[in-house]
C-alpha positions as CSV (number, residue, x, y, z in Angstrom):
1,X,84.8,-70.2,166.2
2,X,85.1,-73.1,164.0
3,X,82.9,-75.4,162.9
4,X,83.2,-79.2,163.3
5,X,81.2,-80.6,160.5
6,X,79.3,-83.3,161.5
7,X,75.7,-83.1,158.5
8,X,74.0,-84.7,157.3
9,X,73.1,-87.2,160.2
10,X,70.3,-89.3,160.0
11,X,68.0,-90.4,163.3
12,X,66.5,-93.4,163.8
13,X,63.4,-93.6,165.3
14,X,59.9,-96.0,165.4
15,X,61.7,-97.9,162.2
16,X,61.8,-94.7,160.2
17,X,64.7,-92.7,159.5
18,X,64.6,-89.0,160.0
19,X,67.3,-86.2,158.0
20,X,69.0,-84.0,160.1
21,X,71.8,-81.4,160.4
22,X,73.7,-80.9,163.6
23,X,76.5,-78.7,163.7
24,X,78.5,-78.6,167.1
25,X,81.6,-75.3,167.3
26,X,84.5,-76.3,169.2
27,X,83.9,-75.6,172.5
28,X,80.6,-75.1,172.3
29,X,78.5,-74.3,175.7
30,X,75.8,-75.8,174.6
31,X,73.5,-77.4,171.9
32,X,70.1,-76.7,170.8
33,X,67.7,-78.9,169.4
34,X,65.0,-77.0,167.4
35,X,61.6,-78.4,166.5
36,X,59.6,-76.8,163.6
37,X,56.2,-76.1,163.1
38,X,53.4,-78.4,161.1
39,X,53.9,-78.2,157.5
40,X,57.8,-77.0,158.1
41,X,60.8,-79.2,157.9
42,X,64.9,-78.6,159.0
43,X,65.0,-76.8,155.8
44,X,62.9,-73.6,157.9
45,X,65.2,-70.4,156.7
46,X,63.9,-69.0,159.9
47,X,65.0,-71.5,161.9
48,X,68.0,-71.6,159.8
49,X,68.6,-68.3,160.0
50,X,68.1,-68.5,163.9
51,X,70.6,-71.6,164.2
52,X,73.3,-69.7,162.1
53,X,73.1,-66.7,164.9
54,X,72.9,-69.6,168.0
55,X,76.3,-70.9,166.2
56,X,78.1,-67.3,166.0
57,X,77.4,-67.3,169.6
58,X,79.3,-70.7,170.5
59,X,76.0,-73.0,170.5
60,X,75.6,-76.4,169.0
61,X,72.8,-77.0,166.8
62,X,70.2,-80.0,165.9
63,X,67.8,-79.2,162.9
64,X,66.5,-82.7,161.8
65,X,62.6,-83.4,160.4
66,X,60.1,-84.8,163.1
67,X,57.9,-86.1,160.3
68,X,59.4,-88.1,157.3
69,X,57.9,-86.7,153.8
70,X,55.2,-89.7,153.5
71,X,54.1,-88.6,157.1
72,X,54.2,-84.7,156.4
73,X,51.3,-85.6,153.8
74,X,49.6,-86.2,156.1
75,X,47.2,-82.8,158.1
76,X,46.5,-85.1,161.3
77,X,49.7,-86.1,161.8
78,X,51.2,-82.3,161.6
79,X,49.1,-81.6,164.7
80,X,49.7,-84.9,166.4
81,X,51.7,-83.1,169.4
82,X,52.5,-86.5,171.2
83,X,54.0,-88.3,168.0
84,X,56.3,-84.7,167.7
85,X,56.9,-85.0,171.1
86,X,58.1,-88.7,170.4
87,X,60.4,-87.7,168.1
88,X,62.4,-84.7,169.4
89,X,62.7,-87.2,172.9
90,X,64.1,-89.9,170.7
91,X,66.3,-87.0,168.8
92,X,67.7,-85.9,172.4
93,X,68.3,-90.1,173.2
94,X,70.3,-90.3,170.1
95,X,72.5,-87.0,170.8
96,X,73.1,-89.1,174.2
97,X,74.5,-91.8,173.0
98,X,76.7,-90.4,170.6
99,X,80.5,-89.6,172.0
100,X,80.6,-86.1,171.2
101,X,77.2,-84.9,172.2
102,X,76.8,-87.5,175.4
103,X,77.4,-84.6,178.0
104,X,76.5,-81.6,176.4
105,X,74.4,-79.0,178.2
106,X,70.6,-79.5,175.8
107,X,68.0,-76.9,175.5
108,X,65.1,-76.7,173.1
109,X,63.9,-74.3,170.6
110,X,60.2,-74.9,169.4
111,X,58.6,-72.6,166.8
112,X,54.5,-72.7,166.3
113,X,52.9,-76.4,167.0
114,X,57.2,-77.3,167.6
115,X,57.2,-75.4,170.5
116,X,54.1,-77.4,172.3
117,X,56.1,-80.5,171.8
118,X,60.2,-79.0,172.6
119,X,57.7,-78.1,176.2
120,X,56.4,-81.8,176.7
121,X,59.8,-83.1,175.6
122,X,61.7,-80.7,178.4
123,X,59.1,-81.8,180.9
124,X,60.1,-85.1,180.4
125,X,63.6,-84.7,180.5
126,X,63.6,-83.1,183.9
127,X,67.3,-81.9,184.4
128,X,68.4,-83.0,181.2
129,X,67.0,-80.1,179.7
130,X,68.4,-76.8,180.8
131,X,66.3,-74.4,178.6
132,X,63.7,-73.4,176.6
133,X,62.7,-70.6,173.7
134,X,59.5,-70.5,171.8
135,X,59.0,-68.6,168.8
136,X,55.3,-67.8,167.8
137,X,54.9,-70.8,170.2
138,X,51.2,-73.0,170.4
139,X,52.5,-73.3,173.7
140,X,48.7,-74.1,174.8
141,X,49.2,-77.9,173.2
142,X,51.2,-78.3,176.0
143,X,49.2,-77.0,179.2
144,X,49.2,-80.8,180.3
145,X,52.8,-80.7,181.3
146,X,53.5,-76.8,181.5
147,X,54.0,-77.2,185.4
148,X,56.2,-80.1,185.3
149,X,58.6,-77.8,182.7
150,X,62.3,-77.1,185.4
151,X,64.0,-76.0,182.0
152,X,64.4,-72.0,181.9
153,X,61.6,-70.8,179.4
154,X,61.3,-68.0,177.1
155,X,58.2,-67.2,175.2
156,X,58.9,-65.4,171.7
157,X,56.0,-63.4,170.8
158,X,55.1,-60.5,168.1
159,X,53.1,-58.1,169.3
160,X,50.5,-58.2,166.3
161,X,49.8,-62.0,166.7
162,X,47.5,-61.3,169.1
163,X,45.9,-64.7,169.8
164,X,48.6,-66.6,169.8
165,X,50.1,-63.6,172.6
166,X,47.0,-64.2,174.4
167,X,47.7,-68.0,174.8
168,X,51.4,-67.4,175.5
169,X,50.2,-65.1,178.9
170,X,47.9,-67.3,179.9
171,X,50.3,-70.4,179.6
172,X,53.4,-68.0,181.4
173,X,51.0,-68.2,184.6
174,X,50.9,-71.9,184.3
175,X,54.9,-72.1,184.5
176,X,56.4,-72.7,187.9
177,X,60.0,-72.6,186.3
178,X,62.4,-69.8,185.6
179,X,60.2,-67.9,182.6
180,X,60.2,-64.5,180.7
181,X,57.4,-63.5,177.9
182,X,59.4,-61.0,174.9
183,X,57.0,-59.0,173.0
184,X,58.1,-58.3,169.6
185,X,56.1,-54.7,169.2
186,X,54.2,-54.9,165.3
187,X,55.9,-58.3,164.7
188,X,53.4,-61.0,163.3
189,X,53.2,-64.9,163.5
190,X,56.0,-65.1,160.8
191,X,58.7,-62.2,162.2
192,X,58.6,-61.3,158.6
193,X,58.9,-57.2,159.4
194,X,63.0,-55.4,159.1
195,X,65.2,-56.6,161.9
196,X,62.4,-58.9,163.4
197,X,63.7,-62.5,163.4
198,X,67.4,-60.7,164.0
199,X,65.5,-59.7,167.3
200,X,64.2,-63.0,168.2
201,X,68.0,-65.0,167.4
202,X,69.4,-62.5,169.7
203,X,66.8,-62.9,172.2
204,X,67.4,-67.0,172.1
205,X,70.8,-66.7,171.8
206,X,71.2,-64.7,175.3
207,X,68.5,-66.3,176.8
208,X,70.7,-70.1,176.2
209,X,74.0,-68.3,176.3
210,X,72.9,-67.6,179.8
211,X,71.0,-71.5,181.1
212,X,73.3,-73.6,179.0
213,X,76.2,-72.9,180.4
């Protein structure tokens, strides 16, 4: 499936400017906007790697940096999940006023402290957002607004990061949406094991193949 080209783009938001790359196939069913974890920008090769697999499979994809570089200095603002929040809501405004992307089907895809605020942001959206994947999610900075999540969720989780697994069952039981918790057996925080993050692109791309469209 081709590619329509349309990176870098650049997001304006709270009079700062924020990088980003969205690629959109022809056609496409749908179009994810992914928010990375504190300390991570759009440059994440996981999340790179997981957008290139979302693309193969006829998906639209937004990597862009919440946080500008003067702001990333910054170990508050990494963990401020309302300012992330902020921005990947004024991210999914922009997509909506631009022609191409005005109508398209929007889910979210939130690694680590991302994942807290791609939750918040789909609560928000109500029907605008279809669906939801966390990877290695801190989906507990988000328990404020877990019930009022309609998008379809799916949690993301290795097996040997077993805190952050513990959070992510615990926060499951506060969904009332449509919701499914993978385990990655042996996998750490980082999917860094053979055939690992391969497991969790495929994973995201079914599970928004199936709500985006």
């Amino acid at each position: 499936m081709a590619e329509q080209t349309q990176n870098p783009v650049t997001i304006p938001v709270d009079g700062v400017e924020l990088e980003g790359e969205l690629l959109v196939p022809d056609g496409a069913a749908g179009l994810v906007v992914f928010a990375h974890g504190s300390g991570s920008s759009r440059k994440s090769p996981r999340n790179t790697f997981v957008a290139e697999v979302l693309r193969r499979h006829g998906l639209g994809t937004l990597l862009f940096d919440l946080l500008t570089e003067e702001e990333d200095r910054e170990y508050e603002t990494r963990f401020d999940i309302e300012l992330l929040t902020e921005r990947l809501l004024a991210a999914t405004e922009w997509l909506r006023g631009r022609e191409g992307t005005r109508a398209t089907n929007l889910g979210y895809f939130g690694s680590s402290t991302g994942a807290a605020a791609a939750l918040r942001a789909a609560a928000r959206r109500g029907d605008d957002a279809a669906a939801v994947v966390s990877r290695g999610g801190r989906v507990d900075l988000a328990s404020a607004e877990l019930a009022e999540v309609t998008a379809a969720t799916l949690f993301v989780v290795g097996g040997a990061d077993t805190q952050v697994l513990d959070l992510n069952r615990e926060a499951l039981d506060e969904l009332t949406c449509t919701r499914e918790l993978a385990v990655i057996e042996g996998a750490g925080h980082l999917f860094e094991g053979p055939g690992e993050l391969e497991e969790v692109a495929e994973l995201a791309a079914d599970w928004f193949e199936r709500h985006l469209s």
